[in-house]
N, CA, C and O of each residue as an XYZ file, in Angstrom:
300
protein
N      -4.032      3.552     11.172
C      -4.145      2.441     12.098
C      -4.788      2.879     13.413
O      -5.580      2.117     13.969
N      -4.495      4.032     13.922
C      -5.269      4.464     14.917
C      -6.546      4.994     15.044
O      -7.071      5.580     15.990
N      -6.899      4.743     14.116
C      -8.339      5.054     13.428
C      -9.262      3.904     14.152
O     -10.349      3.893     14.729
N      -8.064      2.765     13.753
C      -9.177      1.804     13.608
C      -9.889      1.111     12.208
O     -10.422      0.003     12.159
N      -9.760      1.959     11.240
C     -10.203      1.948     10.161
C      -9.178      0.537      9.646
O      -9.703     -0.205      8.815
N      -8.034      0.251     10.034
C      -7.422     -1.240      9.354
C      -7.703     -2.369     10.071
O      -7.609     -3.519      9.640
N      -8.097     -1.994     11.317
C      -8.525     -3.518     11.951
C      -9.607     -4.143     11.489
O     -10.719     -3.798     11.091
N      -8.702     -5.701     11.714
C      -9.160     -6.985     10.761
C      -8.829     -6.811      9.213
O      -9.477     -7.529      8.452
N      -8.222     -6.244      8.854
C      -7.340     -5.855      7.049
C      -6.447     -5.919      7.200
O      -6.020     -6.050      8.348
N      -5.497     -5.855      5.943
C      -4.179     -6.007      5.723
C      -3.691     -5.143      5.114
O      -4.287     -4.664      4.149
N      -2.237     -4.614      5.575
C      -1.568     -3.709      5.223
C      -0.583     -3.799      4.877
O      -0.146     -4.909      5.180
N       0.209     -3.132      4.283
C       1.224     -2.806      3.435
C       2.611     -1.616      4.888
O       2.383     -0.610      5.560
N       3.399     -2.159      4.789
C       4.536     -0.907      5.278
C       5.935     -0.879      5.132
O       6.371     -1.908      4.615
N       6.885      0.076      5.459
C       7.802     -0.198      5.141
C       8.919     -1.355      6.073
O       8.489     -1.676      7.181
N       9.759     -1.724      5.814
C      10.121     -3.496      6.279
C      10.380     -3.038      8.012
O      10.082     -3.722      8.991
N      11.128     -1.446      7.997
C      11.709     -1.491      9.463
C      10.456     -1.161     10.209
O      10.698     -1.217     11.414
N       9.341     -0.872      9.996
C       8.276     -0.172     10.708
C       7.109     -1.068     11.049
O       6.157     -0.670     11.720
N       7.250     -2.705     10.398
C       6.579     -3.610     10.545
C       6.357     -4.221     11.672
O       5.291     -4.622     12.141
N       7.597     -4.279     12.155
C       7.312     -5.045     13.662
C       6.731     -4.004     14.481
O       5.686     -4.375     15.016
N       7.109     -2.712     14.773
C       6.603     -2.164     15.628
C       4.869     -1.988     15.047
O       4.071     -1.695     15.937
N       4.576     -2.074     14.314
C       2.813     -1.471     13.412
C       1.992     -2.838     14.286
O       0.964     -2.784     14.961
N       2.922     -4.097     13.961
C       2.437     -5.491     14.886
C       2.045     -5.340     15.826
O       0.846     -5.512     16.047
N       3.125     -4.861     16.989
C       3.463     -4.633     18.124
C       1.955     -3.260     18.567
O       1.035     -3.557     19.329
N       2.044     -2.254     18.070
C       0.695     -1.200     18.675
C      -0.496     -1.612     17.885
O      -1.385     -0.789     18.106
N      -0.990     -2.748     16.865
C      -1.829     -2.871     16.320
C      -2.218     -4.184     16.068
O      -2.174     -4.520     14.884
N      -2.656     -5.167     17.034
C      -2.256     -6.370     16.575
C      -3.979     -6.900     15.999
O      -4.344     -8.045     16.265
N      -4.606     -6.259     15.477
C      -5.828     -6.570     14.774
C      -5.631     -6.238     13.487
O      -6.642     -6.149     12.791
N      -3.998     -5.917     12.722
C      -4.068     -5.647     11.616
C      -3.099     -6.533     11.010
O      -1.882     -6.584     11.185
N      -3.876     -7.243     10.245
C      -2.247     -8.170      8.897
C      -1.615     -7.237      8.438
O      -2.086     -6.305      7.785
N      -0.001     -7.478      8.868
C       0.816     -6.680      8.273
C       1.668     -6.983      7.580
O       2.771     -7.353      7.985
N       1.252     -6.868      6.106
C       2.479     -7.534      5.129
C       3.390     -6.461      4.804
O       2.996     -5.339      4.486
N       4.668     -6.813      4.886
C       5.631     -5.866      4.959
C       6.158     -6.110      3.674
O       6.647     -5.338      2.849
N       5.912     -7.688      3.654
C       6.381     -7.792      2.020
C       5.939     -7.674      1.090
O       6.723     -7.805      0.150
N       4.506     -7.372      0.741
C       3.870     -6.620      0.207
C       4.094     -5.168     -0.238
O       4.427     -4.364      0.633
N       3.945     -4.748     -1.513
C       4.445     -3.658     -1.957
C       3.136     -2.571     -1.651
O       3.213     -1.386     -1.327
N       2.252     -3.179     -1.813
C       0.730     -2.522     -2.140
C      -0.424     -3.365     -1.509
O      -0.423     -4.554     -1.825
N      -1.254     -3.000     -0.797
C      -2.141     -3.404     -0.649
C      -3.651     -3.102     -0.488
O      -4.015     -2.581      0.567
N      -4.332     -3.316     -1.209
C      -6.099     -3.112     -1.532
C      -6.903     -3.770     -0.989
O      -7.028     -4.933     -1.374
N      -7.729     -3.281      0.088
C      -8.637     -3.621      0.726
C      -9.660     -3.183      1.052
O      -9.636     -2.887      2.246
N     -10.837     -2.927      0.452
C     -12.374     -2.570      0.754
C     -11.885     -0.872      0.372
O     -12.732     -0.027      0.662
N     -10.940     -0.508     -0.079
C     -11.185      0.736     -1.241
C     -10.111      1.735      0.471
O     -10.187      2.926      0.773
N      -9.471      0.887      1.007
C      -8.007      1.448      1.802
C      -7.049      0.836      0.968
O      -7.102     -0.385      0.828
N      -6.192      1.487      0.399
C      -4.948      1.551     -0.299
C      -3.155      1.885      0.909
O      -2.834      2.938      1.459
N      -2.449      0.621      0.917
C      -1.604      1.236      1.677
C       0.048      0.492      1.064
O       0.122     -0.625      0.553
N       1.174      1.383      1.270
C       2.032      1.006      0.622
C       3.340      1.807      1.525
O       3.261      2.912      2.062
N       4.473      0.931      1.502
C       5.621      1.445      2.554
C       6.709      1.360      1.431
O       6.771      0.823      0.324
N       7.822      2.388      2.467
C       9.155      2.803      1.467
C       8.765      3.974      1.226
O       7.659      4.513      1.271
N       9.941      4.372      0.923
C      10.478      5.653      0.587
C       9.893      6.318     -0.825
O       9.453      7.466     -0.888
N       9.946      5.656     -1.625
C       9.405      5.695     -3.155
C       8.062      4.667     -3.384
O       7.901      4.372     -4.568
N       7.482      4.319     -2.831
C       6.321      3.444     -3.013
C       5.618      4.114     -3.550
O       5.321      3.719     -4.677
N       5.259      4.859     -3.289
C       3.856      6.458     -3.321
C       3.684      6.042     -4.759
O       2.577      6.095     -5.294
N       4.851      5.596     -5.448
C       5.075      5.861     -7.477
C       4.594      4.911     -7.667
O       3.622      4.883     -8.422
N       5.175      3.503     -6.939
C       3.973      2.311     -7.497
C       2.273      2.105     -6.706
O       1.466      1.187     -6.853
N       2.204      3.084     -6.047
C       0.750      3.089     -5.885
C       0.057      4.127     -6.402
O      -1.160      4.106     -6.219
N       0.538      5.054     -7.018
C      -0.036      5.820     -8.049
C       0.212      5.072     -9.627
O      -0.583      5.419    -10.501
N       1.049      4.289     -9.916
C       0.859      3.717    -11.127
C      -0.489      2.369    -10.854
O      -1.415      2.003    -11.578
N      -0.120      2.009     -9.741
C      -1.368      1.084     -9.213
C      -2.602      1.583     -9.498
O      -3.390      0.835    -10.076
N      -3.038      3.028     -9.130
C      -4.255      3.427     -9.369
C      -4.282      3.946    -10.464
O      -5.467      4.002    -10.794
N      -3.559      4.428    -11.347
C      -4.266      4.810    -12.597
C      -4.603      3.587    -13.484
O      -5.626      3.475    -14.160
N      -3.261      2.386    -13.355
C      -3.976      1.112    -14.206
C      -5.497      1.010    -13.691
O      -6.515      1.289    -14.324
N      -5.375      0.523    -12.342
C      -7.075      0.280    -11.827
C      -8.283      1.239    -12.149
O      -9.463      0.890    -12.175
N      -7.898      2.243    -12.340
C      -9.054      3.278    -12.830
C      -8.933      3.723    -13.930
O      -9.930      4.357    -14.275
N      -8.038      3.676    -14.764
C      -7.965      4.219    -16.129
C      -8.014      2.915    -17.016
O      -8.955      2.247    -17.446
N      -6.456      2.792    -17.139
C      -6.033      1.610    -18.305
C      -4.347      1.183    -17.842
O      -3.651      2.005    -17.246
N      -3.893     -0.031    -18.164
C      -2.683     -0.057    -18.492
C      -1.873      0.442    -18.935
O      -0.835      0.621    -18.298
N      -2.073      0.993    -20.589
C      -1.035      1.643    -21.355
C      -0.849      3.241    -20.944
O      -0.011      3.952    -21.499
N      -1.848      3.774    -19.769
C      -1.475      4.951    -19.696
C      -0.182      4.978    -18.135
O       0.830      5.650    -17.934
N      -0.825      3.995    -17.392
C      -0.084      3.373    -16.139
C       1.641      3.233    -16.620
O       2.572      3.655    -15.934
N       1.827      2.311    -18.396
C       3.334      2.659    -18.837
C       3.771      3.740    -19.177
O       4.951      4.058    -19.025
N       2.576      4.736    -19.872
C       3.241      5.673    -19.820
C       3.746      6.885    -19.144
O       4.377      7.839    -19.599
N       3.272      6.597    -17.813
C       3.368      7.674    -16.888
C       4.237      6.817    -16.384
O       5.209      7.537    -16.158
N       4.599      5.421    -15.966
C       6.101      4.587    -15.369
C       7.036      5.335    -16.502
O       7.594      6.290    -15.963
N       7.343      5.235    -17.701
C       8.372      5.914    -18.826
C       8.527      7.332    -17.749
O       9.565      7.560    -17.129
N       7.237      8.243    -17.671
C       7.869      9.730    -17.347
C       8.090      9.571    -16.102
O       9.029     10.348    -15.927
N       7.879      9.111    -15.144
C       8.124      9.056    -13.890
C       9.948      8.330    -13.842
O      10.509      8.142    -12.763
């Protein structure tokens, strides 16, 4: 965000960190309720364990589905 690189996009964070991301960034949509969010090839995702559904996110999107379940099974 301090990049700059999310202003005018939308983001993804975790629920307690939303208001303040508002608050120092207010050129960025911040969906908190959003698990994941994809925008112009920035990927962003909040929580503690998210990281897992945005790595199952990207292998469906770049691979396939059935490998996306099978790495959700081992994960």
């Amino acid at each position: 965000a301090a990049s700059g690189l999310l202003d005018g996009k939308s983001c993804s964070t975790h629920w307690s960190a939303a208001d303040e991301l508002r608050r120092q960034y207010p050129a960025i949509e911040v969906k908190a309720d959003c698990l994941i969010t994809d925008e112009q090839g920035i990927y962003t995702n909040g929580g503690a364990y998210s990281f897992l559904n945005l790595i199952l996110y990207l292998v469906e999107k770049y691979y396939d589905r059935s490998t996306a379940i099978f790495c959700s099974k081992v994960f």
